[in-house]
DSSP file (Angstrom, degrees, kcal/mol; ACC not computed):
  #  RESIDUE AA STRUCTURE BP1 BP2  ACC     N-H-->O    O-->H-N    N-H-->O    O-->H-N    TCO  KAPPA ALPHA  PHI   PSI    X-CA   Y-CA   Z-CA
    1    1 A X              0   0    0      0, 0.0     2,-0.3     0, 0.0     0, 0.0   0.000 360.0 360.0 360.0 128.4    0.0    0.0    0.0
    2    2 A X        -     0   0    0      1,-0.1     2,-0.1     0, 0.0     0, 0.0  -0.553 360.0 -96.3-101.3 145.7    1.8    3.3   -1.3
    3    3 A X        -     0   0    0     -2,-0.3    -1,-0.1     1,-0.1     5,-0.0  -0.375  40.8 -97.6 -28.5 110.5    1.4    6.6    1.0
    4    4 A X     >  -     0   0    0      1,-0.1     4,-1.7    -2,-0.1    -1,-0.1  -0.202  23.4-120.8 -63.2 178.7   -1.2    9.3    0.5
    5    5 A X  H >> S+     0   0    0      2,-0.2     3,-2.1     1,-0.2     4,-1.4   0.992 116.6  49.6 -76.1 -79.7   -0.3   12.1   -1.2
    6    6 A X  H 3> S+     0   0    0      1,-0.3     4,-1.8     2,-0.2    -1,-0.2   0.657 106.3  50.5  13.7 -73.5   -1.4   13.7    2.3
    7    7 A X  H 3> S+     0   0    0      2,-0.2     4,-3.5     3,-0.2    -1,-0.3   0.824 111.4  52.2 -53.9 -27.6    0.4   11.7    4.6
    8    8 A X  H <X S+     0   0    0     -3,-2.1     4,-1.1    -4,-1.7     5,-0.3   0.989 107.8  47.8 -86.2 -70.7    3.5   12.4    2.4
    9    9 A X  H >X S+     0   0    0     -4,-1.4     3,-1.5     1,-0.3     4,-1.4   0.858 115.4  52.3 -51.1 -68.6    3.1   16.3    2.4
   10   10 A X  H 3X S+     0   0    0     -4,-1.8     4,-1.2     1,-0.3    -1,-0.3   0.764 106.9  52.0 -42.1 -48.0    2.6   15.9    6.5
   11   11 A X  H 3< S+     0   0    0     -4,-3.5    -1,-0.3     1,-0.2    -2,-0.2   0.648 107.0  46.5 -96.0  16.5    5.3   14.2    6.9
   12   12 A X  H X< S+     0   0    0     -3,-1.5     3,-2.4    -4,-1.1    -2,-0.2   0.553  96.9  74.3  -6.4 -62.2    7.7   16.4    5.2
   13   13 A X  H 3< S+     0   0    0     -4,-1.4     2,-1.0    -5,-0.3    -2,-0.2   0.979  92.6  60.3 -49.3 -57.4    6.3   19.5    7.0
   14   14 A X  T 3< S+     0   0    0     -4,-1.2     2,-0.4     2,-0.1    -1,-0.2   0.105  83.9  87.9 -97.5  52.1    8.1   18.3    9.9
   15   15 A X  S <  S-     0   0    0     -3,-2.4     2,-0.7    -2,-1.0    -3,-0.1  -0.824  78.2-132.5-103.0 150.2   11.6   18.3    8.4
   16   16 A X        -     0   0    0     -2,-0.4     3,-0.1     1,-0.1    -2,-0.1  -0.901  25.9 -94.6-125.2 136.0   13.0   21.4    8.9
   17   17 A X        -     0   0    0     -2,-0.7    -1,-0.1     1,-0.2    -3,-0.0  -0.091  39.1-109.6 -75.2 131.2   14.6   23.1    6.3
   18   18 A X        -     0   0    0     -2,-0.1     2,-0.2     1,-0.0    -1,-0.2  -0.153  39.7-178.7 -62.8 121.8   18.2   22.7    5.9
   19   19 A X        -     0   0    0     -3,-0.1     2,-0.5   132,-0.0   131,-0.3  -0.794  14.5-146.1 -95.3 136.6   20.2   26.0    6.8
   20   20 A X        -     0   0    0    129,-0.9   129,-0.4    -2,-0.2     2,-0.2  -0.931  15.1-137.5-120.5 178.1   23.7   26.3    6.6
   21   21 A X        -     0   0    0     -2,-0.5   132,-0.5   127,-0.1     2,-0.4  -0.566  10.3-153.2-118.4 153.6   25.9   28.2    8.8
   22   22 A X  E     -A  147   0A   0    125,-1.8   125,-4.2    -2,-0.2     2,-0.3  -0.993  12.6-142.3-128.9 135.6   28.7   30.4    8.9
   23   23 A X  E     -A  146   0A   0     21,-0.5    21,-1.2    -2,-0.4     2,-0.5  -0.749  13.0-154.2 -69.7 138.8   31.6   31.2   11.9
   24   24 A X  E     -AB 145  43A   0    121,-0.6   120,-3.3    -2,-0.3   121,-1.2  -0.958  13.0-177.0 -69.8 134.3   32.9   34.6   12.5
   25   25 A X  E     -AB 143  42A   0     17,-2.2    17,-1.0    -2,-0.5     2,-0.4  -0.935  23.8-125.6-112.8 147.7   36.1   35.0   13.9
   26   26 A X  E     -AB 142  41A   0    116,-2.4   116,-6.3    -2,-0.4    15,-0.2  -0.885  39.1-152.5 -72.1 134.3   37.8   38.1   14.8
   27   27 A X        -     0   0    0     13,-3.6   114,-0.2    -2,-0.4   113,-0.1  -0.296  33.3-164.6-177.0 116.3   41.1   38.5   13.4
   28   28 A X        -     0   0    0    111,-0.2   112,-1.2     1,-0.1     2,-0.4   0.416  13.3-170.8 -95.6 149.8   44.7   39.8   13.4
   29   29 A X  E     -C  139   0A   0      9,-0.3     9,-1.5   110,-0.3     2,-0.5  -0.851  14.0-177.7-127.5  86.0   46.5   39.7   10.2
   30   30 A X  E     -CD 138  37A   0    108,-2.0   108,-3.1    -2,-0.4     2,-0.5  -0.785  18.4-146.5-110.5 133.0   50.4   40.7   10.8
   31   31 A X  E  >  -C  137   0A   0      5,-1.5     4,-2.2    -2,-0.5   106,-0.2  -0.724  27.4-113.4-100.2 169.5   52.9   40.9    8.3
   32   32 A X  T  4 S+     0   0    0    104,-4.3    -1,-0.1    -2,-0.5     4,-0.1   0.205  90.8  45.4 -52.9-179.3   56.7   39.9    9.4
   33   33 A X  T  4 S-     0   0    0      1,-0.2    -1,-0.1     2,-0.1    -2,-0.0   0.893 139.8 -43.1  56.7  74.3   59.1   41.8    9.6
   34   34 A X  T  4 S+     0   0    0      1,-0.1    -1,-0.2    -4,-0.0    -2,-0.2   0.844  92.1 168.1  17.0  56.8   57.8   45.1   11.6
   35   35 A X     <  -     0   0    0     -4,-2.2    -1,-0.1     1,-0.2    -2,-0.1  -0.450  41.1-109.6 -80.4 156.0   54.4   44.8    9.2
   36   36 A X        -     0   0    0     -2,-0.1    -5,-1.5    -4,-0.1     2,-0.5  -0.245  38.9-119.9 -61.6 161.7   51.5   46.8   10.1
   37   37 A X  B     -D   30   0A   0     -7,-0.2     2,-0.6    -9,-0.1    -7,-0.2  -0.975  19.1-150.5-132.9 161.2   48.6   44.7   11.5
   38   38 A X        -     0   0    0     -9,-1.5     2,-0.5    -2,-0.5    -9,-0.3  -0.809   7.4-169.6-107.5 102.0   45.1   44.3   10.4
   39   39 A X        +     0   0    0     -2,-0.6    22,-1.3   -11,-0.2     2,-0.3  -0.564  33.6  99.0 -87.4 151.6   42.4   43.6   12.1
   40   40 A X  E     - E   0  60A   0     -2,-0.5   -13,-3.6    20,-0.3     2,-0.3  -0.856  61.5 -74.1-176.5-131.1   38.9   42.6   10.9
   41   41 A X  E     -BE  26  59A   0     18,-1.0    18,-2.2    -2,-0.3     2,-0.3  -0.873  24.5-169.6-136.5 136.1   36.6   39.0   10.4
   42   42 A X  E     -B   25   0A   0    -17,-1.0   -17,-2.2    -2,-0.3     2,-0.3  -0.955  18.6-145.0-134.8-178.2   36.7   36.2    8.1
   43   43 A X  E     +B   24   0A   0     -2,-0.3     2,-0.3   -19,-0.2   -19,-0.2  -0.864  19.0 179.6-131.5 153.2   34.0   33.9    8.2
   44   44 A X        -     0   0    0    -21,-1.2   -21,-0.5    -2,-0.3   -23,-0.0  -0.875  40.2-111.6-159.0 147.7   34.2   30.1    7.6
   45   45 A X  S    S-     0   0    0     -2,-0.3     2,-0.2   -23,-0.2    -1,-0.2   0.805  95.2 -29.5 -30.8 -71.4   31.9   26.7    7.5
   46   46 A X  S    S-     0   0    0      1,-0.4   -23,-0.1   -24,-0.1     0, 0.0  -0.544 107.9 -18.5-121.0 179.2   33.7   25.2   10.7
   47   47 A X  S    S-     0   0    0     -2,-0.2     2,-0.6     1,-0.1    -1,-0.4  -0.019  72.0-128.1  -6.7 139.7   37.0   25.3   12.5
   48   48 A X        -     0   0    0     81,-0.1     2,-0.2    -3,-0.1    -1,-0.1  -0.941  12.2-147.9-116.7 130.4   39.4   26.5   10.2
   49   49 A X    >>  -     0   0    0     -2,-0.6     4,-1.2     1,-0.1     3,-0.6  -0.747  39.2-100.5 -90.8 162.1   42.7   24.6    9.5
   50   50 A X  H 3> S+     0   0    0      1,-0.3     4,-1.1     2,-0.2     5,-0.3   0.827 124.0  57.6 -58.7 -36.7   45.8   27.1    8.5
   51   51 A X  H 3> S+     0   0    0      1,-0.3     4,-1.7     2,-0.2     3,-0.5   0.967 110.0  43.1 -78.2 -43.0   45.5   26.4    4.8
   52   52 A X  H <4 S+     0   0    0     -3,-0.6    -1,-0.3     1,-0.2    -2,-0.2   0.988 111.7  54.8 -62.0 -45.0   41.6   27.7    4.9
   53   53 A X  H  < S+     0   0    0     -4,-1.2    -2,-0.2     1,-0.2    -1,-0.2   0.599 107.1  48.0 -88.1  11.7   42.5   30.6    6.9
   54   54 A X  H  < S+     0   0    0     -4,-1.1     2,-0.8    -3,-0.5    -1,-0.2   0.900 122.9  36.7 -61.4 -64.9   45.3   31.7    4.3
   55   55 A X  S  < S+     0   0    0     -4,-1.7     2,-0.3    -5,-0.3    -2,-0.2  -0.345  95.7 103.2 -92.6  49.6   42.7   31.3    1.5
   56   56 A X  S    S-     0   0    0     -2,-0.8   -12,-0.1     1,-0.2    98,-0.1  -0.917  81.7 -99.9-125.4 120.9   39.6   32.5    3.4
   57   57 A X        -     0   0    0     -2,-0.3     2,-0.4    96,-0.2    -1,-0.2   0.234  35.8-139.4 -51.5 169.2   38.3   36.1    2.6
   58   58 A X        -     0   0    0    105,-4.6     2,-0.4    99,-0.1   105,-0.2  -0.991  12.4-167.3-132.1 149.6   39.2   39.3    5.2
   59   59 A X  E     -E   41   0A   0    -18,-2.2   -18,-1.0    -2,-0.4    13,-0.6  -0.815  21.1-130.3-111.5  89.0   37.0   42.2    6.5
   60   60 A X  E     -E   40   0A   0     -2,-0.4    12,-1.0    10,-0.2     2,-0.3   0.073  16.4-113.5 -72.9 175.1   38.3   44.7    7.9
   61   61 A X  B     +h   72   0B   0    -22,-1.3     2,-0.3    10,-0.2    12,-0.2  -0.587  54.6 162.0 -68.3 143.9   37.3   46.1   11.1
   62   62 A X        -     0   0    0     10,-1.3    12,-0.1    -2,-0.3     3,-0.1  -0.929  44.1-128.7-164.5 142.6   35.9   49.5   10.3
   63   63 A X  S    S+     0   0    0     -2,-0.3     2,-0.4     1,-0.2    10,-0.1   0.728  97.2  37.1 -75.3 -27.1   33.9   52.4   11.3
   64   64 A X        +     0   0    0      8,-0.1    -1,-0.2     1,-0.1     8,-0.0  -0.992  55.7 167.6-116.8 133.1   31.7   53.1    8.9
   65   65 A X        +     0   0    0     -2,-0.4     2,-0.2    -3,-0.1     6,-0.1  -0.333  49.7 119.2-127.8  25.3   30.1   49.6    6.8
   66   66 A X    >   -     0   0    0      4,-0.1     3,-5.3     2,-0.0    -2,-0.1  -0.491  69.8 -11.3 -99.3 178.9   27.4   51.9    5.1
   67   67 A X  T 3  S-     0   0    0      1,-0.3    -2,-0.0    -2,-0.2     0, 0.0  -0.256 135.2  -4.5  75.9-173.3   27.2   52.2    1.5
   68   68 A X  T 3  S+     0   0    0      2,-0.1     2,-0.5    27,-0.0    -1,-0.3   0.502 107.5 122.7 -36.3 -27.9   29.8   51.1   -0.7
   69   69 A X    <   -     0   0    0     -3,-5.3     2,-0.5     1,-0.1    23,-0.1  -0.424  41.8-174.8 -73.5 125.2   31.4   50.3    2.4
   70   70 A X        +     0   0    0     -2,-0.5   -10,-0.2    23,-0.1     2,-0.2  -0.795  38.0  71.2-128.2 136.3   32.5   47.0    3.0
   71   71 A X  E    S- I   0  92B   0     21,-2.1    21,-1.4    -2,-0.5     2,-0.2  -0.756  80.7 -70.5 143.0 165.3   33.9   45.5    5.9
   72   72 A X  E     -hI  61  91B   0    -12,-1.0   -10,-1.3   -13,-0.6     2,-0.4  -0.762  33.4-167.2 -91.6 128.3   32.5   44.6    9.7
   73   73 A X  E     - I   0  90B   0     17,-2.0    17,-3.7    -2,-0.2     2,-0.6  -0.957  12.9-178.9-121.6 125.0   31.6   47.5   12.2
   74   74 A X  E     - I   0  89B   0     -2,-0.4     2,-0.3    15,-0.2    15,-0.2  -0.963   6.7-165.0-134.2 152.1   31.1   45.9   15.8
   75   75 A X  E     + I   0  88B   0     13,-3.6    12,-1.6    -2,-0.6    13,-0.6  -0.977  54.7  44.4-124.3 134.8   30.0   48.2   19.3
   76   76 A X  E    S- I   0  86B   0     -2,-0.3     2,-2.1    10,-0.2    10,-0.3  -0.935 120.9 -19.4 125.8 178.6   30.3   47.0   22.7
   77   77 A X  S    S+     0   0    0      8,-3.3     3,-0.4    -2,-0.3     8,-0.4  -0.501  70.6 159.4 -75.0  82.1   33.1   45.2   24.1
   78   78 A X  S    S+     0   0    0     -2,-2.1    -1,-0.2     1,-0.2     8,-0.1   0.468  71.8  53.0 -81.2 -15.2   34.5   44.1   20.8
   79   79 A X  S    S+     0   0    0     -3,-0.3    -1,-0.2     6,-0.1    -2,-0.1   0.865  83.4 112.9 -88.2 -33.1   38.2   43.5   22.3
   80   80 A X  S    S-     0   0    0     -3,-0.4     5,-0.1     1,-0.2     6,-0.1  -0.215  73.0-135.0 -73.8 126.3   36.8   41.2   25.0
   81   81 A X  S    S+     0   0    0      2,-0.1     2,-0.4    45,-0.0    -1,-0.2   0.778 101.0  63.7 -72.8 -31.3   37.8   37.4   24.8
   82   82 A X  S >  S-     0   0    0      1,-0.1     3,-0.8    44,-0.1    -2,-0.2  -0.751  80.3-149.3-100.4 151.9   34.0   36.8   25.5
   83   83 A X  G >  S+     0   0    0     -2,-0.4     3,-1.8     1,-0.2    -1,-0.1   0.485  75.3 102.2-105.8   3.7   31.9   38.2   22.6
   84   84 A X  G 3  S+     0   0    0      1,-0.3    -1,-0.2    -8,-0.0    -7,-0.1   0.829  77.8  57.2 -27.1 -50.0   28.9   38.9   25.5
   85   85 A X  G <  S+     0   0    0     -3,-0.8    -8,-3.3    -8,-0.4    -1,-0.3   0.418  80.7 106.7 -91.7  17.8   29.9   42.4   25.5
   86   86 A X  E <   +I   76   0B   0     -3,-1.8   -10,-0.2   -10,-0.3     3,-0.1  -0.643  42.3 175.8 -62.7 129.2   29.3   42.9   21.8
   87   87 A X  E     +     0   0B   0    -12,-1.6    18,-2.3     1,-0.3    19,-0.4   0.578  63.0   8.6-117.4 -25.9   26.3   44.9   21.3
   88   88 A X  E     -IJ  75 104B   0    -13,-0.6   -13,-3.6    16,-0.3     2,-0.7  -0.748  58.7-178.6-164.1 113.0   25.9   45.6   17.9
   89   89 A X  E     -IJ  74 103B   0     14,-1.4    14,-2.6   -15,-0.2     2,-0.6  -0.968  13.9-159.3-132.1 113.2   28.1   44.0   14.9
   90   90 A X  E     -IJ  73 102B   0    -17,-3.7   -17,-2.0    -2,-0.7     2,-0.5  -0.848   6.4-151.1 -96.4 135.4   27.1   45.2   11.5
   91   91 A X  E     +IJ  72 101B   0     10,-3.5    10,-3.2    -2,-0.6     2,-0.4  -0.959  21.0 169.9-103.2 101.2   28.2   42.9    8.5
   92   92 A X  E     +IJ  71 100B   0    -21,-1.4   -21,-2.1    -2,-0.5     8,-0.2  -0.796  13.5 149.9-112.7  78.9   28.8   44.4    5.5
   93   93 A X  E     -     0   0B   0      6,-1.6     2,-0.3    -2,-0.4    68,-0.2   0.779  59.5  -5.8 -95.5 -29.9   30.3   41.9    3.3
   94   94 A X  E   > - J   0  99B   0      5,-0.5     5,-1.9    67,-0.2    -1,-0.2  -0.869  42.5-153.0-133.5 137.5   29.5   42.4   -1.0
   95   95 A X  E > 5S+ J   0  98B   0     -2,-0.3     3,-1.0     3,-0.2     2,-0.4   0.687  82.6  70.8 -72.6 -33.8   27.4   44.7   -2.4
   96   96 A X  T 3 5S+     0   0    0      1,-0.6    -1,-0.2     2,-0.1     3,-0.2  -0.944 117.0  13.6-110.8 141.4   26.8   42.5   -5.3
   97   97 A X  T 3 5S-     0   0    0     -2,-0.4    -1,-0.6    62,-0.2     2,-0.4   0.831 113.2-118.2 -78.8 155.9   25.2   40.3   -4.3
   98   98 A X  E < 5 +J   95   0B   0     -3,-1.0     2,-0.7    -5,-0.1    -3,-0.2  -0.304  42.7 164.6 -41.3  93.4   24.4   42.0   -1.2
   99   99 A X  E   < +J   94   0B   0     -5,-1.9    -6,-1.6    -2,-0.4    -5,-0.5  -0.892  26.7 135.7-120.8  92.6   25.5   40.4    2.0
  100  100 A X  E     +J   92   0B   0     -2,-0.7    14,-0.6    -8,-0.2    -8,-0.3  -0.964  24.4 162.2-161.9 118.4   25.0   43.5    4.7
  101  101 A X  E     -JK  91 113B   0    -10,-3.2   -10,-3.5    -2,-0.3     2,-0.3  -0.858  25.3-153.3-145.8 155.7   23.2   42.2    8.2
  102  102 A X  E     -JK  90 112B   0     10,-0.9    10,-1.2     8,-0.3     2,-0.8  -0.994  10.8-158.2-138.6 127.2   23.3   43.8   11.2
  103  103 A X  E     -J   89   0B   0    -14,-2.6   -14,-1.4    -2,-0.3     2,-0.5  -0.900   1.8-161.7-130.2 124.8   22.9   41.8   14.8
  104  104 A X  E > > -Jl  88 108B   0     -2,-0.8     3,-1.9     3,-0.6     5,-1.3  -0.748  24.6-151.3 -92.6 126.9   21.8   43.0   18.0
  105  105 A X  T > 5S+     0   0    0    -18,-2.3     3,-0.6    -2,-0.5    -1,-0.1   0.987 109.0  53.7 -67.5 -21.7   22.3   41.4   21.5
  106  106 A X  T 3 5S+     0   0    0    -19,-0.4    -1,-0.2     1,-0.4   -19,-0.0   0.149 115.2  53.0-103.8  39.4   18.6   43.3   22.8
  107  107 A X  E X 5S-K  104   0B   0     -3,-1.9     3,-1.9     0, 0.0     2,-0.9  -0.440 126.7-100.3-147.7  80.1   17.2   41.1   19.2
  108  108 A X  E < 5 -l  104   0B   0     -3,-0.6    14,-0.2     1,-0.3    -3,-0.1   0.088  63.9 -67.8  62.7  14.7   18.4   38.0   20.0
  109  109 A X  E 3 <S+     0   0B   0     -5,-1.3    13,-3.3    -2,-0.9     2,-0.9   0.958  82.3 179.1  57.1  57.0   21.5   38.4   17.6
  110  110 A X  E <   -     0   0B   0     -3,-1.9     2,-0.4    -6,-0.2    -8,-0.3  -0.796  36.9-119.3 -92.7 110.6   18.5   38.2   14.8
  111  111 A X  E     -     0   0B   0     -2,-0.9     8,-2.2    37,-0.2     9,-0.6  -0.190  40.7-166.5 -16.4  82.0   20.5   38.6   11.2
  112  112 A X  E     -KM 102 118B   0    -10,-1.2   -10,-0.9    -2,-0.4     6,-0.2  -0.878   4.7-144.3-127.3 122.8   18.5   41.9   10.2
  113  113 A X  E >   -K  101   0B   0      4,-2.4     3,-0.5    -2,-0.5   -12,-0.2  -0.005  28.0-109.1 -59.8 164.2   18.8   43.1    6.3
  114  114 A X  T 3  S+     0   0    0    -14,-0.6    -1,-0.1     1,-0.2   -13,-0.1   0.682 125.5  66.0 -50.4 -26.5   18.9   46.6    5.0
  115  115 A X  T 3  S-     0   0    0      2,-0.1    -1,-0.2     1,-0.0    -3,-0.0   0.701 121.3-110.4 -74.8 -20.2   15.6   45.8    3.9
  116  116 A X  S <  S+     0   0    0     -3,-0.5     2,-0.2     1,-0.3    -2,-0.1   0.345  79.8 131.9 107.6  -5.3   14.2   45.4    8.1
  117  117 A X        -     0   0    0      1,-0.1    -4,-2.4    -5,-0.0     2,-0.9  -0.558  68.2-116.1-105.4 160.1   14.0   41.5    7.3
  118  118 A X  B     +M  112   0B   0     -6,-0.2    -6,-0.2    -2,-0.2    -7,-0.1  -0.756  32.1 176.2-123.5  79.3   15.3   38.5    9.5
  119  119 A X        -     0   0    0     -8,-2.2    31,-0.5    -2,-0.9     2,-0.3   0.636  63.3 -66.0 -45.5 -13.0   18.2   36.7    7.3
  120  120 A X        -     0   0    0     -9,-0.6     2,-0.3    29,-0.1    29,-0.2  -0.775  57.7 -77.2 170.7-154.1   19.0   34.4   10.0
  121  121 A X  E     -F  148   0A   0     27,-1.9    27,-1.3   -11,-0.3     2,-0.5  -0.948  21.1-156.7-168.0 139.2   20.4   34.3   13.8
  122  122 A X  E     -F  147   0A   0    -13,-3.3     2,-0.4    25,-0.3    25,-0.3  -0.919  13.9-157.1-117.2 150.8   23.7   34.4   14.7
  123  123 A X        -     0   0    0     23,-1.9   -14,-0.1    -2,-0.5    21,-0.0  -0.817  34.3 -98.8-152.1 113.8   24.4   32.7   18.5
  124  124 A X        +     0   0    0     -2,-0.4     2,-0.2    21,-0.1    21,-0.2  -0.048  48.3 173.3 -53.9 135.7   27.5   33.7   20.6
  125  125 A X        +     0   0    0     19,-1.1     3,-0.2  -101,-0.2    -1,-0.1  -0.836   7.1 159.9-135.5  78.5   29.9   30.9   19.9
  126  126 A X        +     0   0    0     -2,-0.2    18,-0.1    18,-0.2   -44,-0.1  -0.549  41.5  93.6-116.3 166.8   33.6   31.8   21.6
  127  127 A X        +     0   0    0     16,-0.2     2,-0.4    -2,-0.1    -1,-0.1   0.444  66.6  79.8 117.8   0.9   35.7   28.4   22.0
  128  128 A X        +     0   0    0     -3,-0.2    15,-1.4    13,-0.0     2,-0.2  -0.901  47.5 170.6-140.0 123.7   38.0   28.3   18.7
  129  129 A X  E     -G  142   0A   0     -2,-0.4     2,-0.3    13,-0.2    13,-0.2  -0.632  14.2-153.0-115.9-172.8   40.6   29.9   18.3
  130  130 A X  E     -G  141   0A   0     11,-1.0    11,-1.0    -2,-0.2     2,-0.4  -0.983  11.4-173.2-145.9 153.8   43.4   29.8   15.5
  131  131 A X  E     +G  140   0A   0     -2,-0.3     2,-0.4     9,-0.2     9,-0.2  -0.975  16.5 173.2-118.3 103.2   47.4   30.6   15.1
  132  132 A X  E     -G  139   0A   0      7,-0.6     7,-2.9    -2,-0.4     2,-0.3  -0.960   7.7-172.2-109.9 143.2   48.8   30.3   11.3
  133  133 A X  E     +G  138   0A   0     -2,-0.4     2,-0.3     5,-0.3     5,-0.2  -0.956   9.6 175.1-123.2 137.3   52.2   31.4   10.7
  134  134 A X        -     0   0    0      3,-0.7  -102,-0.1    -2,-0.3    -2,-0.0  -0.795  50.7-102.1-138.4 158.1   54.0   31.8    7.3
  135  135 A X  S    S+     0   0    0     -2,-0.3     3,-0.1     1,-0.2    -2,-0.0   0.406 120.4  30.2 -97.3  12.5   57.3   33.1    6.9
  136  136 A X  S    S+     0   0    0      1,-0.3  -104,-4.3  -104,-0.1     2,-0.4   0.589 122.6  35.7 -93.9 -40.3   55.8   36.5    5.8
  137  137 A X  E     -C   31   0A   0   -106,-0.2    -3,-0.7  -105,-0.0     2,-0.4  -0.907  55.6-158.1-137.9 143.7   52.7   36.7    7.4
  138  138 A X  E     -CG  30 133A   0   -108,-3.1  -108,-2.0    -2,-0.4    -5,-0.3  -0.817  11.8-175.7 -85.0 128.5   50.9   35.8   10.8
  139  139 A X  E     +CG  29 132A   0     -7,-2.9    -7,-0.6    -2,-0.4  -110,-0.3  -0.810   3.2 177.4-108.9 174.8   47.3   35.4   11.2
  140  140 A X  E     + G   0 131A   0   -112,-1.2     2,-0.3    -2,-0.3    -9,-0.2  -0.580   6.8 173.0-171.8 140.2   45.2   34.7   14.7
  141  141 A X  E     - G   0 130A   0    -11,-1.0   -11,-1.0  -114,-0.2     2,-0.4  -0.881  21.4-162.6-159.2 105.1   41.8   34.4   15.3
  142  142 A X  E     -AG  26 129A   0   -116,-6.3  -116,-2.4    -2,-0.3   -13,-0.2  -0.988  31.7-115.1-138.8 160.6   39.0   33.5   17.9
  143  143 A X  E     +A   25   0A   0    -15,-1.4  -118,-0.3    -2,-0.4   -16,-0.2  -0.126  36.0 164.3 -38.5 138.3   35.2   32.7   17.2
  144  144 A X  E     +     0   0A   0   -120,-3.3   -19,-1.1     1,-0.6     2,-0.2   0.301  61.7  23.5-127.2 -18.1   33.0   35.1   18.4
  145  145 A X  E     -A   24   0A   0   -121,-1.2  -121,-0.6   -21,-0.2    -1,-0.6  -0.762  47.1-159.3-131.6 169.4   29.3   34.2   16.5
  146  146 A X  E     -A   23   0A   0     -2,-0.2   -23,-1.9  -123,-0.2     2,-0.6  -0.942  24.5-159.6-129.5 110.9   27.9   31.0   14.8
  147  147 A X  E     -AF  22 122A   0   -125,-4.2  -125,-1.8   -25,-0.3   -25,-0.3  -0.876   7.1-152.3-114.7 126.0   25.2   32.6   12.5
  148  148 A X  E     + F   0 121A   0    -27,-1.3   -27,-1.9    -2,-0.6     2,-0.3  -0.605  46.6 133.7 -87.1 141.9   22.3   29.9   11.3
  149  149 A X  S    S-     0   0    0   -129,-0.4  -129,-0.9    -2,-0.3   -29,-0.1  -0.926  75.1-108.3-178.0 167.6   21.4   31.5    8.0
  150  150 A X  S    S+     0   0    0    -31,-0.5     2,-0.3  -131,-0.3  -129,-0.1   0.354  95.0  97.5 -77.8 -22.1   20.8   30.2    4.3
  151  151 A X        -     0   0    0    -32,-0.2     2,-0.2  -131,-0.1  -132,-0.0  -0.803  65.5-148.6 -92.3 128.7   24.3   32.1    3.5
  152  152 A X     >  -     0   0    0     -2,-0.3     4,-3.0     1,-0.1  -130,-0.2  -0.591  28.3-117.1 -97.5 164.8   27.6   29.9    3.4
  153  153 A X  H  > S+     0   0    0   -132,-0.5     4,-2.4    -2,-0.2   -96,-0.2   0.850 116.5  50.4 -62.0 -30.7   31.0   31.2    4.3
  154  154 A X  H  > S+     0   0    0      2,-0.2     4,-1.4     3,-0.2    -1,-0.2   0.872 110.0  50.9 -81.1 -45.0   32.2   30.4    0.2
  155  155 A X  H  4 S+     0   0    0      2,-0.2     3,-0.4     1,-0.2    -2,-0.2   0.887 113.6  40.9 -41.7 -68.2   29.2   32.2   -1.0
  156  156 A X  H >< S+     0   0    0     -4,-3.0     3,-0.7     1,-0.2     6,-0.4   0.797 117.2  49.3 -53.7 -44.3   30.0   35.4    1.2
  157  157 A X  H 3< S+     0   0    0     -4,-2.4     2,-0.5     1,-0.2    -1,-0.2   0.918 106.7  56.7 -28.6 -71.7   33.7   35.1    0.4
  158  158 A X  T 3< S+     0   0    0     -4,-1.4     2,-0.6    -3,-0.4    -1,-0.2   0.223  93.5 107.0 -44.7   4.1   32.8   34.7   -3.9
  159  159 A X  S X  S-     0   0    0     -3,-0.7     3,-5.1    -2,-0.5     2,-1.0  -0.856  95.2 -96.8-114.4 130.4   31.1   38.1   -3.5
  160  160 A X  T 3  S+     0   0    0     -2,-0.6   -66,-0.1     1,-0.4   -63,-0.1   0.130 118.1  63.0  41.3 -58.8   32.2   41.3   -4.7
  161  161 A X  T >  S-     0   0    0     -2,-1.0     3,-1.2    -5,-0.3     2,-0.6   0.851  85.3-161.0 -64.1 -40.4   33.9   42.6   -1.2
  162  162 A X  T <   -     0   0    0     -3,-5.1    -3,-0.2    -6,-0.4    -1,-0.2  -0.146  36.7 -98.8  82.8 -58.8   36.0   39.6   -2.0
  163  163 A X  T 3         0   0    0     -2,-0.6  -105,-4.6  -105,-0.2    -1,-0.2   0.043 360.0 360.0 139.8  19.8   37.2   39.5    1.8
  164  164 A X    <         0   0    0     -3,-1.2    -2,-0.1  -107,-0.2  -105,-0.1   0.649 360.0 360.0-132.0 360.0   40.3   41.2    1.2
């Protein structure tokens, strides 16, 4: 005896549609040899081993992320090994296609468009950090979000801002 058409659609509804997720880290970018360093985000699927976090986009930390501007703007205790005191981190990652979200801790770190509309969730995620070394250049890293969203860390990377 085959399945209605009914039962089928019912049981379906309670699968929940598959999201996939992105990491933010904060993170320093020095080069050798008295190099300046650069802070800002890159974002990635999981834990990052050194060879992702070479070839991984960067964002820089910045004050203004409106506009044309592209890069991460975060307010709060942004320095703070626990990302608790973060209060507001706007993500402004491509304009084309547009990846620019804004999360608030007093909305529930809800993913919120230019448009007013709810991409997602981000949920403070501290607990990985990373150290890559190269003989030019240093990187280091810690977690601070996990953002449940429909957007992957190669999409947002493949877009426009480029991460660098």
């Amino acid at each position: 005896m085959l399945p209605s058409f009914a039962a089928i659609l019912s049981s379906m509804a309670m699968v929940p549609l598959v999201k996939a997720n992105f990491d933010l880290y904060e993170t320093m970018q020095t080069v050798a040899f008295g190099g300046e360093a650069l802070t800002g985000y890159k974002v990635f699927e999981a834990e990052p081993d050194c060879d992702q976090v070479r070839a991984g986009g960067f964002y820089q930390d910045e004050t203004d992320v409106s506009g044309d501007n592209t890069g991460v703007r975060c307010e709060g205790d942004c320095a703070a090994a626990d990302p608790a005191g973060i209060t507001i981190l706007e993500m402004h990652f491509n304009n084309n296609p547009l990846h620019h979200w804004t999360i608030y801790k007093d909305r529930n770190y809800d993913m919120i468009g230019l448009d007013g509309n709810t991409y997602g969730n981000c949920i403070l995620f501290p607990g990985d950090d990373f150290f890559c070394s190269t003989a030019v250049e240093t990187f280091s890293g810690r977690r601070r979000f996990r953002c449940l969203t429909q957007f992957t860390a190669p999409e947002i990377d493949a877009g426009d801002g480029g991460g660098n």
